[in-house]
VOGU-3710 file (C-alpha; in Angstrom, 3 decimals, decimal comma):
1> xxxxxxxxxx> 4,034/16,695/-33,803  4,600/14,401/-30,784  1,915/11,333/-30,356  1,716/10,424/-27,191  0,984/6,705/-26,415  -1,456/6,990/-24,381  -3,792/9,581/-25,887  -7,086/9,322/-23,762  -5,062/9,043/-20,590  -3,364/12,702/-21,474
11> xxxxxxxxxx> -6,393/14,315/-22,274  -7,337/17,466/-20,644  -10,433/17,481/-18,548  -12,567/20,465/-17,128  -14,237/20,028/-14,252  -16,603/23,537/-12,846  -14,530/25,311/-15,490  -10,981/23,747/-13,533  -8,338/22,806/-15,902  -7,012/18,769/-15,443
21> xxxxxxxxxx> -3,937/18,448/-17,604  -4,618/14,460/-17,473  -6,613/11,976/-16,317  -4,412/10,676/-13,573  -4,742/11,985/-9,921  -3,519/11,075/-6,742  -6,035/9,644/-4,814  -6,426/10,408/-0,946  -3,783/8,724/1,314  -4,431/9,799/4,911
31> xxxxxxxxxx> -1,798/11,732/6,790  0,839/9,826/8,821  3,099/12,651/9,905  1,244/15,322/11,923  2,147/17,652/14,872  0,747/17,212/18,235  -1,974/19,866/17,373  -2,776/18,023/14,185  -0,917/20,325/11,884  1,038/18,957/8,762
41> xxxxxxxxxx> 4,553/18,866/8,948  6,636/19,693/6,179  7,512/16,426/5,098  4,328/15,200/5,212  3,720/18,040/3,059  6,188/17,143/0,643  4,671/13,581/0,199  2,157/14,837/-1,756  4,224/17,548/-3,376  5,787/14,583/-4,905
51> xxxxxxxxxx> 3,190/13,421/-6,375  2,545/16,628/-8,206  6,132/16,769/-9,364  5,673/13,275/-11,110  2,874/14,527/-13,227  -0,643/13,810/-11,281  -3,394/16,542/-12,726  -4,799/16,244/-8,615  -3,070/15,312/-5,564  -5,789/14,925/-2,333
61> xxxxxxxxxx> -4,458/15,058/1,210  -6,017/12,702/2,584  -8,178/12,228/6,193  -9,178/15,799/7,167  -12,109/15,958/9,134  -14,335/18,673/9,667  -15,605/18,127/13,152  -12,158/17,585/15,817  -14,781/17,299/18,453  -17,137/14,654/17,076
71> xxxxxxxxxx> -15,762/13,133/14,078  -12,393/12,041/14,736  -11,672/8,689/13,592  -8,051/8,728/13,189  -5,215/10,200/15,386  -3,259/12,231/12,511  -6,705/14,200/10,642  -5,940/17,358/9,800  -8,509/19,501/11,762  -10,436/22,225/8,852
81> xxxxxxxxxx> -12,407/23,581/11,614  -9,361/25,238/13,277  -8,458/28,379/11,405  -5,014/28,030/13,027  -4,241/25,795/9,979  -4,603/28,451/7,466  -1,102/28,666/7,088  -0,300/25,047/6,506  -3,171/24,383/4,601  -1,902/27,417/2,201
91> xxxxxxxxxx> 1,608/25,789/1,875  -0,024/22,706/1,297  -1,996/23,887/-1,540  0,791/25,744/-3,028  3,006/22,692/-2,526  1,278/20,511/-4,908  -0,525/23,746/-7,395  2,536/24,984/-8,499  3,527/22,216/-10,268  0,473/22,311/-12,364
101> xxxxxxxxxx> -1,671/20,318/-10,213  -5,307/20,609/-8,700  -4,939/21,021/-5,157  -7,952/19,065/-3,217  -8,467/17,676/0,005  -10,314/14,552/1,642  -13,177/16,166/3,804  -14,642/13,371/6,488  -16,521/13,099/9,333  -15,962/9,216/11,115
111> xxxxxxxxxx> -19,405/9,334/12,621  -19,679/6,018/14,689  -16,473/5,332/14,321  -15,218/7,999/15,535  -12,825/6,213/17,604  -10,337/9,108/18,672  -12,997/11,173/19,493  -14,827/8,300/22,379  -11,685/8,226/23,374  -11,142/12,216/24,069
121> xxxxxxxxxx> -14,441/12,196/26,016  -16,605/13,419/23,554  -20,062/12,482/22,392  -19,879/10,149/18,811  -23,256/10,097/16,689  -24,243/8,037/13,620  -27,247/8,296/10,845  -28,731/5,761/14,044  -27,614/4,644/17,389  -25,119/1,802/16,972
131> xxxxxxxxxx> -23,317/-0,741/18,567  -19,758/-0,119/17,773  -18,189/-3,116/19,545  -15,070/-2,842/16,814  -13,822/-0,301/19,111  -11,888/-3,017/21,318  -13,217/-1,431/24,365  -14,704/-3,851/27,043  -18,927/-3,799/26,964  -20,739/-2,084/24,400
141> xxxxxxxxxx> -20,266/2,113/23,063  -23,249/2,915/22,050  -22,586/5,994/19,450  -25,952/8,091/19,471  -28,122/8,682/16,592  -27,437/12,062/15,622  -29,918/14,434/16,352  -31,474/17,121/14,020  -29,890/20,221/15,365  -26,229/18,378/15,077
151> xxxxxxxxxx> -27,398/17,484/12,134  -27,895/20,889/11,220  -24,646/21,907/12,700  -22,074/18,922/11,161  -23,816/20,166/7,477  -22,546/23,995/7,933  -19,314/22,185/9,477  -18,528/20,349/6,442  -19,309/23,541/4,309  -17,335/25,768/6,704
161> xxxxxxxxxx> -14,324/23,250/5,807  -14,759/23,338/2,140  -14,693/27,039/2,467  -11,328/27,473/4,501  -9,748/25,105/1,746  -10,472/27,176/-0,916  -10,009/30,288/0,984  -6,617/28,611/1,342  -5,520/27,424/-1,924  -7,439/24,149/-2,475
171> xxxxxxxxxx> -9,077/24,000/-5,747  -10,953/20,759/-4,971  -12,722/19,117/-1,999  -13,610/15,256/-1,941  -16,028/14,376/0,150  -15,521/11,052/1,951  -18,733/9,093/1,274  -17,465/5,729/1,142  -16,703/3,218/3,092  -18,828/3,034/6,197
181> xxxxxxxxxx> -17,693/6,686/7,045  -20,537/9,423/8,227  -22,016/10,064/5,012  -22,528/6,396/4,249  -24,470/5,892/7,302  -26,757/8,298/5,777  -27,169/6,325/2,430  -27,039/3,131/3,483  -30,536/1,033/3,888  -29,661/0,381/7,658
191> xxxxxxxxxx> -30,738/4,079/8,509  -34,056/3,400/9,805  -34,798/6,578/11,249  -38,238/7,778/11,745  -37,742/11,669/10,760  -36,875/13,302/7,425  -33,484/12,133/7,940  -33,552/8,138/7,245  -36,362/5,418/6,409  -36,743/6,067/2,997
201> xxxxxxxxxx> -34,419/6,516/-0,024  -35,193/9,785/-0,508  -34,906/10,789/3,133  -31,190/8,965/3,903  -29,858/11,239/0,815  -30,898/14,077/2,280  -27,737/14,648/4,475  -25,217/14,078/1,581  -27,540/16,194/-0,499  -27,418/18,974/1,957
211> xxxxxxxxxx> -23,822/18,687/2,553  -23,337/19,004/-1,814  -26,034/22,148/-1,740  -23,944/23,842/1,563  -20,406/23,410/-0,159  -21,925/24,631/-3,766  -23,518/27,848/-2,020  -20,658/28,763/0,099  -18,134/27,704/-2,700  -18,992/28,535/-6,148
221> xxxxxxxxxx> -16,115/27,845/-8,389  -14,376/24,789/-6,168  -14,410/21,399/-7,646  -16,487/18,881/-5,344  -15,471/15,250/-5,924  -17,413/12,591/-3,653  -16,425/9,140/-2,925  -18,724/6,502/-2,635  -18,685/2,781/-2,151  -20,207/1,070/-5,046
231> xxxxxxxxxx> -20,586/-1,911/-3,263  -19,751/-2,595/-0,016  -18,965/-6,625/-0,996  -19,914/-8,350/2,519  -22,957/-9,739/3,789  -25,364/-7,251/4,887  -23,536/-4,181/3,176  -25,276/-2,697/0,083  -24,812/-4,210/-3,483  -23,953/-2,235/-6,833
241> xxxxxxxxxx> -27,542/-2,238/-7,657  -27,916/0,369/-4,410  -24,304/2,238/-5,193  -25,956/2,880/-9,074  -29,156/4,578/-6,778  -26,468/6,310/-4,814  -24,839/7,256/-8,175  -28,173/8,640/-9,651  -29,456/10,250/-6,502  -26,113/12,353/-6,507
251> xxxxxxxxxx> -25,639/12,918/-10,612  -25,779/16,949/-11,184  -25,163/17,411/-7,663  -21,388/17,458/-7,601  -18,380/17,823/-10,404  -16,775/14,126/-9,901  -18,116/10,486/-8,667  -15,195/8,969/-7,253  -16,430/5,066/-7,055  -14,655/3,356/-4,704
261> xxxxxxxxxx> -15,751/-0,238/-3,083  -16,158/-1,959/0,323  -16,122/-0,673/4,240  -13,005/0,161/6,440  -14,635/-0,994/9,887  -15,532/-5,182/7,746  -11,926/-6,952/8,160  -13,072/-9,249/5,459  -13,428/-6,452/2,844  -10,677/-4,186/4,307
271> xxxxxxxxxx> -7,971/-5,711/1,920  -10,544/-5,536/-1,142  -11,032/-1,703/-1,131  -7,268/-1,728/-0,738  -6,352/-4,509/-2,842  -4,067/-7,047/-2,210  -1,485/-9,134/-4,398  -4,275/-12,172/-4,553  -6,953/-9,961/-6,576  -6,496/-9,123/-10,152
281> xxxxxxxxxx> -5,566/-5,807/-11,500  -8,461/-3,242/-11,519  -10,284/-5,366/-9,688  -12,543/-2,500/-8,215  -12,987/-0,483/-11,927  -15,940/-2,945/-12,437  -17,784/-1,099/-10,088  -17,370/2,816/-11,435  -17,744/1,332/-15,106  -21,318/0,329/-14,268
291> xxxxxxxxxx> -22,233/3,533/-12,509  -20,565/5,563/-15,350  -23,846/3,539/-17,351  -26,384/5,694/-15,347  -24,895/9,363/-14,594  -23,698/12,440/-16,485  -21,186/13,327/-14,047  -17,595/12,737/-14,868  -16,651/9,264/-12,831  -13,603/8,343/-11,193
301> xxxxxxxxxx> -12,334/4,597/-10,503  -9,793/3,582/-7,943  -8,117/0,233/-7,113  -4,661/-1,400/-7,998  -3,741/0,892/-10,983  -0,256/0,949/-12,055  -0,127/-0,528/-15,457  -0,559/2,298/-18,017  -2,049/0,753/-20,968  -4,629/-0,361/-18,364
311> xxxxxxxxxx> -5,427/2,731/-17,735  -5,659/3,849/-21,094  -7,914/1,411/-21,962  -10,201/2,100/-19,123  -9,977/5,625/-20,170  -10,705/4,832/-23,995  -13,055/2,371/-23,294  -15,416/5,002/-21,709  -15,496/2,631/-18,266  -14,317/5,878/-16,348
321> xxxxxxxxxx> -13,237/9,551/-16,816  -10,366/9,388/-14,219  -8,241/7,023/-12,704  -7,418/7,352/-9,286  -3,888/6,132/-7,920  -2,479/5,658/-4,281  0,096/2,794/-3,258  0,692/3,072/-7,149  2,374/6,532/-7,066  3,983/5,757/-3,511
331> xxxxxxxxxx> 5,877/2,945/-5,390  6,499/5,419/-8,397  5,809/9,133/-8,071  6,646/9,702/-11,229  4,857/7,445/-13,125  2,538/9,986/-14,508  5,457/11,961/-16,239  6,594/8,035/-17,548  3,681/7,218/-18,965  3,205/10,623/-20,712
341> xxxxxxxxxx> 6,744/9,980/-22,244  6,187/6,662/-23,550  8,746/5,621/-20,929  6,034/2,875/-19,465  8,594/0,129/-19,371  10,641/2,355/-16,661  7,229/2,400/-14,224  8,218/0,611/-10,916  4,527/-1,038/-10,267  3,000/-1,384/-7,102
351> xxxxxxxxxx> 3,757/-5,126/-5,611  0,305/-4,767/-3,562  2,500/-5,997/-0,510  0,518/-3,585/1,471  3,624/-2,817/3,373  3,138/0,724/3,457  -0,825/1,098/4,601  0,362/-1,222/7,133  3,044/0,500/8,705  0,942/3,708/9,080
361> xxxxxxxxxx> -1,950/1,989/10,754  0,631/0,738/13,273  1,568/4,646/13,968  4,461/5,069/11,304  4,811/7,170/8,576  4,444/5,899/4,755  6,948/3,953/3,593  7,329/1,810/0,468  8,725/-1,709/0,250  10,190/-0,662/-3,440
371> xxxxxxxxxx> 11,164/2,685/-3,139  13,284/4,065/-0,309  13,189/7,622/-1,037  9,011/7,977/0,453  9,175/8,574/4,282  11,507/11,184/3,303  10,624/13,111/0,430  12,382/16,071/1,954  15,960/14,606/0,988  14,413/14,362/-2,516
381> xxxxxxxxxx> 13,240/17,933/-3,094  16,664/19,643/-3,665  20,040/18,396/-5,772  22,459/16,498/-3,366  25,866/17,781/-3,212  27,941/15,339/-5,613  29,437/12,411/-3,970  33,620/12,095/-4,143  33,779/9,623/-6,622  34,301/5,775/-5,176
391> xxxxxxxxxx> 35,369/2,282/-6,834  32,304/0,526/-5,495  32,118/-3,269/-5,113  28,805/-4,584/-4,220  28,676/-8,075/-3,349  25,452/-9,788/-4,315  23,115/-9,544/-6,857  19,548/-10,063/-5,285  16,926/-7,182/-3,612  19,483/-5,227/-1,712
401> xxxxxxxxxx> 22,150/-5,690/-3,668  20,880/-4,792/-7,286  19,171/-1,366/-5,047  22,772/-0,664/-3,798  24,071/-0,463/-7,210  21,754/1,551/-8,933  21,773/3,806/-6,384  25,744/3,936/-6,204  25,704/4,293/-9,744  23,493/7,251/-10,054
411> xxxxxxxxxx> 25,445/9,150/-7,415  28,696/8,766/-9,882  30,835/6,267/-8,463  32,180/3,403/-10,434  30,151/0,086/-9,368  31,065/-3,377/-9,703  28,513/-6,202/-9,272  29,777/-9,360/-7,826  26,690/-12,266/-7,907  27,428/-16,447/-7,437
421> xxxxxxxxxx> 24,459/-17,402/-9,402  24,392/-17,442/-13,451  21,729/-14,122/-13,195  20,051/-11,463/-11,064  17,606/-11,053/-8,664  18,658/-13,369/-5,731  16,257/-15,519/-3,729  13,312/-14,524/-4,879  13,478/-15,613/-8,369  12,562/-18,598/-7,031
431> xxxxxxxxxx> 8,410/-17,273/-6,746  8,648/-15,973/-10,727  5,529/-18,381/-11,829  3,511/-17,843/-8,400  0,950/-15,357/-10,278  0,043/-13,544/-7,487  3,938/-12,583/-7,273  3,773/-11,042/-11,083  4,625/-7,662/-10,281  7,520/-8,821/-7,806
441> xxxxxxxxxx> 8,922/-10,563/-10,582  8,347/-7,849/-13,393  10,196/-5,907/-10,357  12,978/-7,867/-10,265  13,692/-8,279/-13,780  13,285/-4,260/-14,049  16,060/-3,492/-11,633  18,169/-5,993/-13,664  17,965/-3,806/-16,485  18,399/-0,611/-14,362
451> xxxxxxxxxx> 21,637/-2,183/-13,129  23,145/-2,476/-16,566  21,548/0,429/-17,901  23,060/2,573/-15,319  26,759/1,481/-16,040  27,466/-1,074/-13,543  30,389/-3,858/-14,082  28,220/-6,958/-13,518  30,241/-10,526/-13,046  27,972/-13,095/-12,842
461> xxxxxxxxxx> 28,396/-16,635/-11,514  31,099/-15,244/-9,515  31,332/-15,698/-5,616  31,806/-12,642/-3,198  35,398/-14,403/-1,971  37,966/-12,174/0,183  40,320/-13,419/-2,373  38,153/-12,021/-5,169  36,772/-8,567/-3,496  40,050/-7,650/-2,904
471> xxxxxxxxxx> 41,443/-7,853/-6,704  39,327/-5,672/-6,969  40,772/-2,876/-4,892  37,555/-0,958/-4,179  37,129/2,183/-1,891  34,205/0,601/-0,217  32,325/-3,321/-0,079  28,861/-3,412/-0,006  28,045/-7,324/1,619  24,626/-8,108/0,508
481> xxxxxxxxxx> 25,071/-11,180/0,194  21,979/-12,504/1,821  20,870/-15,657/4,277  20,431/-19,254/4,341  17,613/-21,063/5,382  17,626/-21,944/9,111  16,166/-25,525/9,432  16,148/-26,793/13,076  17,331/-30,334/13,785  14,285/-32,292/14,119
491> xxxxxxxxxx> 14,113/-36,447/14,133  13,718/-36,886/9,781  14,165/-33,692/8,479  17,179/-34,640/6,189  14,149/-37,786/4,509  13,741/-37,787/1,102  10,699/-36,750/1,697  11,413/-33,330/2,959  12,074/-30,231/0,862  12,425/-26,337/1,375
501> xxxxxxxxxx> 10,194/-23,885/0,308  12,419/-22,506/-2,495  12,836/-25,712/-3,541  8,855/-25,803/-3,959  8,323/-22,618/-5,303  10,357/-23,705/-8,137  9,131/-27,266/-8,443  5,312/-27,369/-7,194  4,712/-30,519/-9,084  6,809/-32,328/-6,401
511> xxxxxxxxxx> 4,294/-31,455/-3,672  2,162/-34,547/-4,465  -1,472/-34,336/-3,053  -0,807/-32,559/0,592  2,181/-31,026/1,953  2,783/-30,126/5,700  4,541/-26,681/5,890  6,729/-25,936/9,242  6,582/-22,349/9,776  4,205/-19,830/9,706
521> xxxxxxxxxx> 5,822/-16,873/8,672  5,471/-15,199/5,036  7,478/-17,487/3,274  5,056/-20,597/4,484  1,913/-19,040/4,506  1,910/-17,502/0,908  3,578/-21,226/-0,080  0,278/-22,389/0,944  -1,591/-20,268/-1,193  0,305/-20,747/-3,883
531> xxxxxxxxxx> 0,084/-24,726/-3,524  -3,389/-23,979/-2,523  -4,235/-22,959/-6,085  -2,835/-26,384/-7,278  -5,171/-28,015/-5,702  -2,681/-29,496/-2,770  -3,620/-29,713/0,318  -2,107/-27,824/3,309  -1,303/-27,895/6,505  0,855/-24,798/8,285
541> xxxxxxxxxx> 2,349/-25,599/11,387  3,451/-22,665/13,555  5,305/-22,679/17,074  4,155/-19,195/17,642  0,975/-18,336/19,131  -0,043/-16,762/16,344  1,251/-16,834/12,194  3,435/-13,992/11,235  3,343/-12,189/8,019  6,779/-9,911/9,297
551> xxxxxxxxxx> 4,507/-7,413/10,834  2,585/-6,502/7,626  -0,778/-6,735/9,057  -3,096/-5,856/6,060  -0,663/-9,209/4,259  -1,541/-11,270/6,914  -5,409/-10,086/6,933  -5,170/-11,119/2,852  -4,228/-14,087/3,683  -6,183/-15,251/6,362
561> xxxxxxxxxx> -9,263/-14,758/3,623  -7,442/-17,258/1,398  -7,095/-20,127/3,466  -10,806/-21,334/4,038  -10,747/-21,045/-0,198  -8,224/-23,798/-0,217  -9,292/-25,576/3,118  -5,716/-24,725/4,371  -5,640/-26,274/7,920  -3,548/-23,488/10,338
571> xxxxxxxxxx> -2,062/-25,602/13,913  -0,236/-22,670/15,917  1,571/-23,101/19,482  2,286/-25,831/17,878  5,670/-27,955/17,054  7,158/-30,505/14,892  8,922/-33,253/17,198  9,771/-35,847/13,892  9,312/-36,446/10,674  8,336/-39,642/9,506
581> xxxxxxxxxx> 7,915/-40,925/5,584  4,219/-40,141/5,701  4,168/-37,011/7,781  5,037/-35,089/11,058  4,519/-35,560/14,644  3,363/-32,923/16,800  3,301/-31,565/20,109  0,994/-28,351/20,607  1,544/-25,803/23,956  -0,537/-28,143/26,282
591> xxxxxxxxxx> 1,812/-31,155/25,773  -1,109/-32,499/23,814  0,753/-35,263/20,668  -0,439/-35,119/17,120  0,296/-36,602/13,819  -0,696/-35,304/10,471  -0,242/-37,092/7,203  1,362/-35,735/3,966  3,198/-36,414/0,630  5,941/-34,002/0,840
601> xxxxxxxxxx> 7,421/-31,778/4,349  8,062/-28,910/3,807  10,956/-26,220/5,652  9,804/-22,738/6,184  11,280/-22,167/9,587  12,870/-18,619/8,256  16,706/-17,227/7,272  19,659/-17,064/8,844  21,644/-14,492/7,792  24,783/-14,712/6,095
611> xxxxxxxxxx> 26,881/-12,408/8,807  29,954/-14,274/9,214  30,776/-15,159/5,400  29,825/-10,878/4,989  32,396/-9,965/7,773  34,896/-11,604/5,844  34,967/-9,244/3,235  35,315/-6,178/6,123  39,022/-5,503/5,552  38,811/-6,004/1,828
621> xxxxxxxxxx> 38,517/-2,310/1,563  38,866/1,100/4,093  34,584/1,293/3,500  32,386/-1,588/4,255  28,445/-1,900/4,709  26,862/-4,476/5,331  23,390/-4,599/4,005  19,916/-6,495/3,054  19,257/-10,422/4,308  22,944/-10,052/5,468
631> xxxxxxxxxx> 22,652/-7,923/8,208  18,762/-9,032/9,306  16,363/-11,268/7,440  13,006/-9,491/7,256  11,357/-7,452/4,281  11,722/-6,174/0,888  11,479/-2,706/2,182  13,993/-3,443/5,135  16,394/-4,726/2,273  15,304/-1,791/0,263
641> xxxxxxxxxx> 15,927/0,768/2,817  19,152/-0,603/4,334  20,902/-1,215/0,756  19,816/2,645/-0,463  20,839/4,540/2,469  24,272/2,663/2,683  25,154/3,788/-1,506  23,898/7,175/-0,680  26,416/7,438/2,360  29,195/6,542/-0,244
651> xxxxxx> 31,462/9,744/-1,009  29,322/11,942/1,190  31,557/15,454/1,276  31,532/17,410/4,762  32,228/21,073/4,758  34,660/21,849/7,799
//
């Protein structure tokens, strides 16, 4: 008899007499890939089919609303009050059910912020008239309070939805109650209003109550899920103590408390209810595990879970009945099927870069900065026609090239490894003790193995020469050979008092008591954070208007929330003019000269890439590619993607 190792986590679970072959589902991610009429296209579809494939027991679409007049928040919702979507909502649900998965689906109404819809010309109400000045629009939009007969109306619109879903194929709804959304207006203790609607407890969970009763009677038999903020964390949002009354007020009322934490329209929370790298893992379970205390309805707990035992344990522990994943199964589809095997150690764990949230709120479709295959899940659905089998000679061992490999590898050519330094893993072995950089190391040190588990010819402390690719006689060079550090020529900056970044990262204890960082991108800002932690003092300065975190917006929002923490002082349109033995002179944008005092200087002016040593190696064989920090310095996922598309190009055979 097999014994799985993680028992409680593989345990069935029924739910309004639905079957749950585990405790793992896919928590709602919204929709990035719509088509002008707000229907699904098919890969977008096939992002969550994914999921199912890898083993989730539910997979949610996320970010359908039920009112396309009044509640749109969000430019990609799916709209459940046009029966035109019957048809993609069917192959949606059939997508993801017929690989043993629950089909559900994210119902929401934005209420105030229902930004798309202002901005169609329609009407926006809250649980009260509010002053939505977060909508970047010059003077004040005053979304009205929403009166009784819309009240009325958005209730049978929210059952209406529920009941095309299952009509449909959806065996689940969840209810967006979290999160500053409509329903939250309802519950929380701002809604003052003066009818049954608000003022009291009792009256401001009448509308979610309503909503629960409408779906129940017009769906008998579909699973209702509601998420809910347990806390909302900032300074005038509601505590746990009022999520638990939440909690109780809804127990019996629905099949599944999904307990999330925080508010999408407070920037200072935004990166809590999606955690980033700086916050621990789990961080949010605390808040489902104390609500579990006080209900009888199954609970559900969200927030940077990857790590299986983890999840077991939360499982075991009786903290939750489900946990909920998102980035987690972006970064590893399959990591239900994994864990289920005992094949944990092969789970490729979120980094919490929040790469992939941010490239969707800037308008692009999900993307991962570990694994290149999401954004195009299509490709992944059906066997690729075998490649014509190539001597492959990668040059470089670090993100991009270790990614080229394994991917070469698995496509059946014969791969050889060429890397200069005495092991793996390239640059960034340098942050392997920063502890908010765990799971970037436990990353790195996991594709190490998948190199030489998947075959590859690995020569170590061996330099990518022309002399030495071509002994090789390969069919095609992969140059990842990465960048240098770009250091411009200022008065001082060759002191002994100066060092890099790297440098740092691998010797902290060198930064004496302050430090004075030039450059404000990614590499100088999380340096600070790092140092920050040591109790050094930091300054950043930035020549830029503003820092840069590579575009990763929801990084950058992280770490602006660190800095007052460590008193990190931030001087942008600003520039280093010398270094001296006991710090750096300044000139900011209005000519205006400054001076500020520290032990060590430190370089983190960005990378140069390594193009001209890489286009030496072009005619070493008829294929070259040239890939990673290389061919542009920027991301993990640039590296990621670049290195992965260029193996999987290898050997491609044409039909003529």
């Amino acid at each position: 008899m097999y014994e799985p190792k993680f028992p409680h986590l593989f345990e069935p679970i029924i739910l309004n007499r639905t079957y749950f072959k585990n405790r793992i589902f896919a928590s709602p991610q919204g929709t990035s890939l719509s088509t002008y009429g707000n229907q699904p296209t098919t890969e977008n579809m096939m992002f969550y089919e994914r999921k199912a494939m890898g083993g989730a027991a539910a997979v949610c679409y996320g970010d359908a609303t039920v009112d396309s007049e009044h509640g749109m928040g969000n430019g990609p919702h799916i709209h459940l009050d046009d029966f035109g979507n019957c048809v993609h909502l069917n192959r949606m649900a059939k997508g993801v059910s017929r690989h043993g998965a629950v089909a559900s689906i994210e119902l929401n109404h934005c209420g105030s912020s229902s930004r798309v819809s202002y901005d169609m010309g329609h009407k926006i109400y809250g649980a009260i008239a509010t002053d939505t000045k977060n909508f970047h629009h010059e003077g004040d939009i005053i979304a009205e309070e929403m009166p009784p007969d819309i009240i009325q109306e958005t209730i049978e619109k929210f059952a209406n939805a529920a009941w095309l879903c299952q009509h449909t194929g959806f065996g689940m709804v969840t209810l967006h109650g979290g999160h500053g959304w409509l329903l939250t207006q309802f519950m929380h203790p701002t809604n003052n209003r003066t009818d049954e609607w608000g003022g009291s407890f009792e009256n401001r969970m009448r509308f979610p109550l309503a909503v629960l009763e409408a779906i129940r009677k017009k769906c008998p038999g579909l699973v209702i899920e509601m998420r809910i903020s347990g806390s909302e964390i900032y300074d005038g949002g509601y505590d746990l103590d009022y999520g638990v009354e939440i909690a109780k007020a809804l127990d019996g009322h629905l099949d599944l408390i999904h307990v999330s934490a925080g508010c999408h329209e407070r920037d200072e929370v935004f990166t809590i209810t999606h955690p980033n790298m700086f916050l621990e893992d789990g961080v949010n379970v605390k808040y489902a595990a104390e609500i579990k205390k006080h209900v009888e309805t199954p609970v559900a707990c969200v927030g940077s879970l990857s790590d299986a035992q983890m999840m077991e344990d939360i499982i075991a522990s009786g903290k939750a009945d489900v946990v909920e994943i998102a980035r987690g199964l972006s970064a590893d589809p399959d990591l239900p099927n994994k864990a289920q095997a005992g094949n944990d150690k092969d789970i490729r764990q979120c980094l919490r870069c929040s790469s992939c949230f941010s490239h969707v709120l800037q308008g692009e479709e999900y993307s991962c900065a570990i694994n290149p295959q999401i954004g195009w899940s299509m490709e992944q659905k059906f066997p690729r026609v075998p490649a014509d089998k190539k001597r492959v000679l990668v040059a470089g061992g670090g993100i991009a090239g270790m990614t080229a490999a394994i991917t070469a590898a698995k496509r059946g050519h014969e791969v050889i490894l060429l890397e200069k330094e005495p092991e793996l893993g390239g640059v960034l072995k340098c942050e392997k003790d920063v502890p908010f950089k765990y799971h970037l190391h436990q990353y790195l040190q996991q594709q190490a193995r998948f190199v030489k588990e998947a075959g590859v010819e690995i020569h170590t402390d061996t330099a990518a020469t022309p002399e030495v690719c071509e002994s090789y006689e390969a069919d095609a060079v992969i140059a990842a050979i990465g960048a240098n550090e770009f250091v411009v020529p200022l008065p001082g900056i060759g002191g002994p008092n100066v060092i890099s970044a790297q440098e740092l990262y691998v010797h902290p204890e060198e930064a004496g008591d302050s430090v004075v960082i030039l450059g404000g991108g990614l590499v100088g800002q999380e340096l600070s954070v790092y140092l920050g932690m040591r109790g050094v003092k930091c300054t950043i300065i930035e020549m830029l208007p503003q820092l840069n975190a590579g575009g990763n917006i929801l990084q950058q929002n992280a770490l602006n929330l660190q800095y007052p923490k460590y008193g990190t002082e931030i001087h942008t349109s600003t520039k280093a003019t010398e270094v001296l033995e006991n710090g750096v002179r300044t000139e900011d944008a209005d000519g205006n000269e400054g001076f500020y005092e520290a032990s060590k200087i430190v370089t983190a002016m960005g990378m140069r890439p390594r193009q001209k040593e890489a286009l030496s190696l072009r005619l070493c064989a008829p294929e070259f590619y040239l890939v990673g920090d290389a061919l542009v310095s920027k991301s993990i996922r640039e590296a990621n993607w670049n290195a992965y598309q260029a193996a999987m190009d290898i050997g491609i055979q044409t039909v003529m």
